[in-house]
C-alpha positions in Angstrom: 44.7 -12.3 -10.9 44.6 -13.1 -7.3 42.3 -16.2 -5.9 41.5 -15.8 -2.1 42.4 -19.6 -0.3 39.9 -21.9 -0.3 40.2 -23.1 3.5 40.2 -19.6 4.5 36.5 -18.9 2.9 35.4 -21.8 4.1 36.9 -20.7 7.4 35.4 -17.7 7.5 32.0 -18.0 5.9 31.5 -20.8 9.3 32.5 -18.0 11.6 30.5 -14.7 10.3 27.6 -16.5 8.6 24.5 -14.5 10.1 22.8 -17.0 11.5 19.0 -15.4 12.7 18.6 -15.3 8.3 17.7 -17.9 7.2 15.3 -20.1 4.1 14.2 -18.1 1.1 12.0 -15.0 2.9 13.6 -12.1 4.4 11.5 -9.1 5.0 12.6 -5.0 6.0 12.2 -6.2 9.6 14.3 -9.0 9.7 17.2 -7.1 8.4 16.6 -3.9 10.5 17.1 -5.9 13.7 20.7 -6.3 12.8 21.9 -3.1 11.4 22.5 -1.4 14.8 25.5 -3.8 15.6 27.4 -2.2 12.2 26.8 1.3 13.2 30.6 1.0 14.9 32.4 0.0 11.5 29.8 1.5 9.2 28.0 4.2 7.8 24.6 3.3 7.7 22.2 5.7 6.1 18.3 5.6 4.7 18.9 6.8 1.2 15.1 6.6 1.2 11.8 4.7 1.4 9.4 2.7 -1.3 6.2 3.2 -2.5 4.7 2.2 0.8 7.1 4.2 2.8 9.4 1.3 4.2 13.4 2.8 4.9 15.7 1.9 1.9 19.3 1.7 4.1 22.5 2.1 2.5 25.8 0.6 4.5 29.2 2.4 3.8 32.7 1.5 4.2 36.1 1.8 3.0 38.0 5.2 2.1 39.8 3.2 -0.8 39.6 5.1 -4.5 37.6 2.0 -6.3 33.8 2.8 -5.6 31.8 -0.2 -5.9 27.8 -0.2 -5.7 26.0 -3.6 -4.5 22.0 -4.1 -4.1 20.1 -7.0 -3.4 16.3 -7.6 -3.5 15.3 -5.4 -6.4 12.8 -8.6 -6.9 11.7 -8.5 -3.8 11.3 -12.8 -3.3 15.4 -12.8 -4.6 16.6 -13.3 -1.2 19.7 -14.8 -1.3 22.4 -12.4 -2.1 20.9 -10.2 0.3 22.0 -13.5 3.1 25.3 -13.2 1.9 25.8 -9.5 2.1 25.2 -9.9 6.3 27.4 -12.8 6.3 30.1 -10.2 4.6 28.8 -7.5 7.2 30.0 -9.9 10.1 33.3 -10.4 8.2 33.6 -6.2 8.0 32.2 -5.7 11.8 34.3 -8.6 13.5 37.0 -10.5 10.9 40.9 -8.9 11.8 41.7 -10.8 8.4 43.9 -8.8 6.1 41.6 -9.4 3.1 39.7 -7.3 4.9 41.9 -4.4 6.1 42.8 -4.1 2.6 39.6 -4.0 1.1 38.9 -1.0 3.1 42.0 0.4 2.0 41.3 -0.2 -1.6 38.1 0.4 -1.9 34.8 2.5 -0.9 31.9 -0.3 -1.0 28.4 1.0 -0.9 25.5 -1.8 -0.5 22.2 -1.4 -0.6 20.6 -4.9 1.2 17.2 -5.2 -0.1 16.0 -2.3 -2.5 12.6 -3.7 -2.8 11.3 -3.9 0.9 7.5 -3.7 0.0 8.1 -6.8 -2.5 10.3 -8.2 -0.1 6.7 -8.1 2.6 4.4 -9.9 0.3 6.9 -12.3 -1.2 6.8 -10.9 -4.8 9.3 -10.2 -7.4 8.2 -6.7 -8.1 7.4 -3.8 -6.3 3.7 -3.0 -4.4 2.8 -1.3 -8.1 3.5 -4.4 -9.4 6.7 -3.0 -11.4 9.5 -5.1 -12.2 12.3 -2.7 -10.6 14.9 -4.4 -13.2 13.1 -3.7 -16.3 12.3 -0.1 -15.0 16.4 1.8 -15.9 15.0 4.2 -18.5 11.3 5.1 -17.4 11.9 5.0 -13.7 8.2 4.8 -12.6 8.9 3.0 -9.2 10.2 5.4 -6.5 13.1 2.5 -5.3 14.3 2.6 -9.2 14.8 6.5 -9.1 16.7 5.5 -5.7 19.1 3.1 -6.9 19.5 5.5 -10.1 20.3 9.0 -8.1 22.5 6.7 -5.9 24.3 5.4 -8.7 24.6 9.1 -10.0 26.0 10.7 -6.2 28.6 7.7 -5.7 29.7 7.3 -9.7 31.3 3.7 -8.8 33.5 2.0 -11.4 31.8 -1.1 -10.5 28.5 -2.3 -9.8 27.3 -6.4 -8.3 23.4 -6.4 -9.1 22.6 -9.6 -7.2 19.4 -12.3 -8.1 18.2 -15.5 -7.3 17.4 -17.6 -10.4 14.6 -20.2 -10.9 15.3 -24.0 -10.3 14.8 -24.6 -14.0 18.0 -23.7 -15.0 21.2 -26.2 -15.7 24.7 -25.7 -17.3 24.5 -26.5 -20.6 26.4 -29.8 -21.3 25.9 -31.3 -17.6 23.2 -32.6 -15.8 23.7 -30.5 -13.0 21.2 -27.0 -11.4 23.3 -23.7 -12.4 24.1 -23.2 -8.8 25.7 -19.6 -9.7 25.1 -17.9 -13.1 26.8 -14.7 -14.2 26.5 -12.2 -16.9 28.1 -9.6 -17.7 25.3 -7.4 -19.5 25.7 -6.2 -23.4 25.5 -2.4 -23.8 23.7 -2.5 -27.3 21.6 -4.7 -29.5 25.0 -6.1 -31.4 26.5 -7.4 -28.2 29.1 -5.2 -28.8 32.4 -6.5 -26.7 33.3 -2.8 -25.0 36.1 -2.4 -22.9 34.0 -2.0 -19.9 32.3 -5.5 -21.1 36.0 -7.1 -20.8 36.6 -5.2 -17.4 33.2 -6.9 -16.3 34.0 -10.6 -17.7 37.5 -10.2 -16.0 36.3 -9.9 -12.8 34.0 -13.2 -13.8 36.6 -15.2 -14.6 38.0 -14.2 -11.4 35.5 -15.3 -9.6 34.5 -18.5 -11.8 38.1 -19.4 -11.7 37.4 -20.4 -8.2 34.3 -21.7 -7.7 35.4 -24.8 -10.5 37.7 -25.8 -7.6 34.6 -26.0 -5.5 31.4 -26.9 -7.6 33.0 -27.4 -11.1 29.9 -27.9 -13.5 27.6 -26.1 -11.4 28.2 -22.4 -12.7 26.4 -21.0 -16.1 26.4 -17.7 -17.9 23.2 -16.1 -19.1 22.4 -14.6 -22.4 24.0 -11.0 -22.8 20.9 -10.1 -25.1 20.6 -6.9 -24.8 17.1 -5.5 -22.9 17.0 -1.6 -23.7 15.0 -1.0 -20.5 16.9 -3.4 -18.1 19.5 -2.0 -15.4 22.5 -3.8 -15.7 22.5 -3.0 -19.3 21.7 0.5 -18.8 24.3 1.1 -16.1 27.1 -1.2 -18.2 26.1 1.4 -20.8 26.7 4.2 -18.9 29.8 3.4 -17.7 29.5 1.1 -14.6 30.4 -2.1 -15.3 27.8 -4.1 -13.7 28.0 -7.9 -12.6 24.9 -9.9 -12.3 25.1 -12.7 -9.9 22.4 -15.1 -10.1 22.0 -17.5 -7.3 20.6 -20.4 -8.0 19.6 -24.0 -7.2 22.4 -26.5 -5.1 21.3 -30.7 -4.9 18.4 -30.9 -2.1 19.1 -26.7 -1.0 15.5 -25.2 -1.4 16.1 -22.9 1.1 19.1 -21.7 -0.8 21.6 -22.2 2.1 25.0 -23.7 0.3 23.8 -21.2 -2.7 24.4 -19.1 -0.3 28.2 -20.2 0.6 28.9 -19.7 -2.5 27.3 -16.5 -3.4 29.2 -15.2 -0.1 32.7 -16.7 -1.7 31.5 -14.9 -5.5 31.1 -11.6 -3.8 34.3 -11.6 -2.0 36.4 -12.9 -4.6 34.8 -10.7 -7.2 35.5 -7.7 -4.5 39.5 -8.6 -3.8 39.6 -9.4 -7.8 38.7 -5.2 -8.3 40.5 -4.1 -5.7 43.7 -5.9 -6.6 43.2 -5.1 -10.6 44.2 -2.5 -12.8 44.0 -3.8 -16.6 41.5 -6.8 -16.1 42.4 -8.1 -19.4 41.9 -12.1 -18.5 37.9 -11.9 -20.0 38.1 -14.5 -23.1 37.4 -17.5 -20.4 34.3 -15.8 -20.0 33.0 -17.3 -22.8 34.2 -20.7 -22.0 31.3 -20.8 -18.9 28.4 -22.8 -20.2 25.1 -21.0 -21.2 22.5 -21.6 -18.5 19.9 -23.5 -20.1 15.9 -24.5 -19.3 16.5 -28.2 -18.3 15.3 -28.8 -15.1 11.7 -29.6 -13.2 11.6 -29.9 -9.8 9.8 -33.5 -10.1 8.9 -35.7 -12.9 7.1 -38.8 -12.7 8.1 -41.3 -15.4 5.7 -43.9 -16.6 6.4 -46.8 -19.3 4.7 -44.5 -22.1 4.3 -40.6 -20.3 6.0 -38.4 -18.4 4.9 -35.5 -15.9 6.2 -32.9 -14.5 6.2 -31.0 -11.5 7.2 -27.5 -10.0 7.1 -25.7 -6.7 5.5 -22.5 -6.2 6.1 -20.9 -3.0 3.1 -18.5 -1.5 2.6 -16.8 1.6 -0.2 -18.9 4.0 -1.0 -17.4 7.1 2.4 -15.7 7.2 4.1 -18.3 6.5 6.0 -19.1 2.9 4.8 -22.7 1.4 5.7 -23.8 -1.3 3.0 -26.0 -3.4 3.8 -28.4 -5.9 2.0 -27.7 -9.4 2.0 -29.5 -12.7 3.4 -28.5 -15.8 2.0 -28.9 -19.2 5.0 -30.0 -20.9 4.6 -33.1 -23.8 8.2 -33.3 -24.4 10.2 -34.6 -21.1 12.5 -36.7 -22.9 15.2 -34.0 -22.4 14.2 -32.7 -19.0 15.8 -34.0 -15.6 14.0 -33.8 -12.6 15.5 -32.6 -9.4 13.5 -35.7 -7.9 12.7 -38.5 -10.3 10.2 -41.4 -9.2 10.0 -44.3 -11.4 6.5 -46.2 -11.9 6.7 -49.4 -13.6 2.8 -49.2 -14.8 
């Protein structure tokens, strides 16, 4: 299993990180101002368009025989994976690094940047028919889920990175600290059955895990791999594509997701040069060793002698422009919650 240096992502990420995106909202147009400045290195194509007829882009590169299928933005207000896919654009358009060459060599990557452009408008997590695009694999209702489906049909990729932003509720189980990255690597029947392709999938994990505990150990969970019948990463993990979910979550004091961001950017390219440089991916059992992601978080709690209360941000769109309000929680038992902020009263 090979680990990519930790001075060079740091390195790199400071040199390609695309800097006009930017905070937790990024709409179709902000990302269709920069795709004419990859049109030299890639093969970008609108596969094509949502319910409300915005372009659904595909970029294409590599010639290498491991096909692997990326999309951000299925939830529409899940912005951050879809930040680090430009930084790794830069790295493709401009970087001479051999990581790179042979990435290209290796592989054929196909990413699709933001599958949900009408959610993506209106800051929602599903679509404009109000249609949660990752619980839509089996009926395929929306028009951007029959998309990503005949895509995933045409290109046939071994792998897949299906990449979401996760509440600021969520902790590693035995820490105090936010799950900063979560993975899971998603069960293809009700037993949890550990296939082959599961193993191939938690390789990769580890993989990538393996590195981020040299950069925020304790900071890294693993969701339940309960199985949803009518979710995609199960669907396409059943179907042979074994599918990594990337959940990017909350960093100390990074509401606007911008060192999640780092290290979503360092998870995609290690999980990337962990395929391309793999052929038996039998390292999974440390998998299991990632602790759970677990509830545990508020964004604020106010602690009194005899009372607690609790506090979380919602972020709406005012005047075109995303705020985020704070609202209380009605939650009696706070004994075992941890606040992101905590302010002591003495009365």
């Amino acid at each position: 299993m090979s680990y990519i240096s930790l001075d060079f992502l740091e390195n790199i990420y400071k040199q390609q990180k695309e800097k006009t995106l930017f905070g937790r909202w990024t709409r179709f147009d902000d990302i269709k101002k920069l795709l004419p400045k990859y049109l030299s290195k890639f093969q970008v194509t609108q596969i094509g368009n949502s319910e409300q007829n915005r372009p659904v882009m595909q970029l294409k590169i590599g010639n290498g025989k491991k096909k692997i299928l990326i999309w951000s933005q299925m939830h529409g207000n899940e912005n951050t994976g879809t930040k680090a896919l430009f930084d790794l654009f830069n790295c493709f358009s401009s970087s001479k690094e051999e990581v790179f060459k042979q990435l290209i060599e290796k592989t054929t990557l196909f990413f699709i940047p933001m599958l949900n452009p009408d959610g993506a408008e209106i800051f929602s997590r599903n679509n404009v028919n109000n249609i949660d695009l990752n619980r839509d694999a089996t009926t395929r209702i929306a028009i951007e889920s029959r998309l990503l489906r005949k895509r995933l049909e045409f290109i046939n990729p071994k792998f897949c990175f299906n990449l979401h932003d996760q509440r600021t509720i969520f902790g590693a189980e035995g820490t105090k600290n936010p799950a900063t990255i979560s993975f899971l690597a998603p069960s293809e029947d009700i037993n949890r059955t550990l296939t082959l392709g599961r193993k191939h999938t938690m390789s990769v994990i580890v993989s990538i895990n393996s590195m981020l505990q040299n950069l925020i150990p304790s900071f890294v969970g693993r969701y339940t791999d309960k199985f949803y019948p009518t979710a995609t990463g199960d669907n396409f993990q059943k179907l042979g594509h074994n599918t990594i979910l990337i959940e990017s979550g909350h960093f100390p004091n990074d509401y606007d997701r911008e060192v999640t961001r780092k290290y979503t950017f360092f998870s995609i390219l290690q999980g990337l040069c962990s395929i391309s440089h793999s052929s038996k991916f039998k390292d999974y059992k440390e998998y299991f060793n990632i602790p759970n992601n677990v509830e545990m978080f508020y964004d604020i709690i106010h602690r009194y002698k005899n009372k607690s209360i609790a506090y979380q941000f919602k972020s709406i769109i005012i005047n075109d422009k995303l705020v985020s309000k704070l609202n209380k929680i009605e939650d009696k038992n706070l004994k075992n919650k941890i606040g992101h902020k905590e302010i002591l009263f003495e009365k």
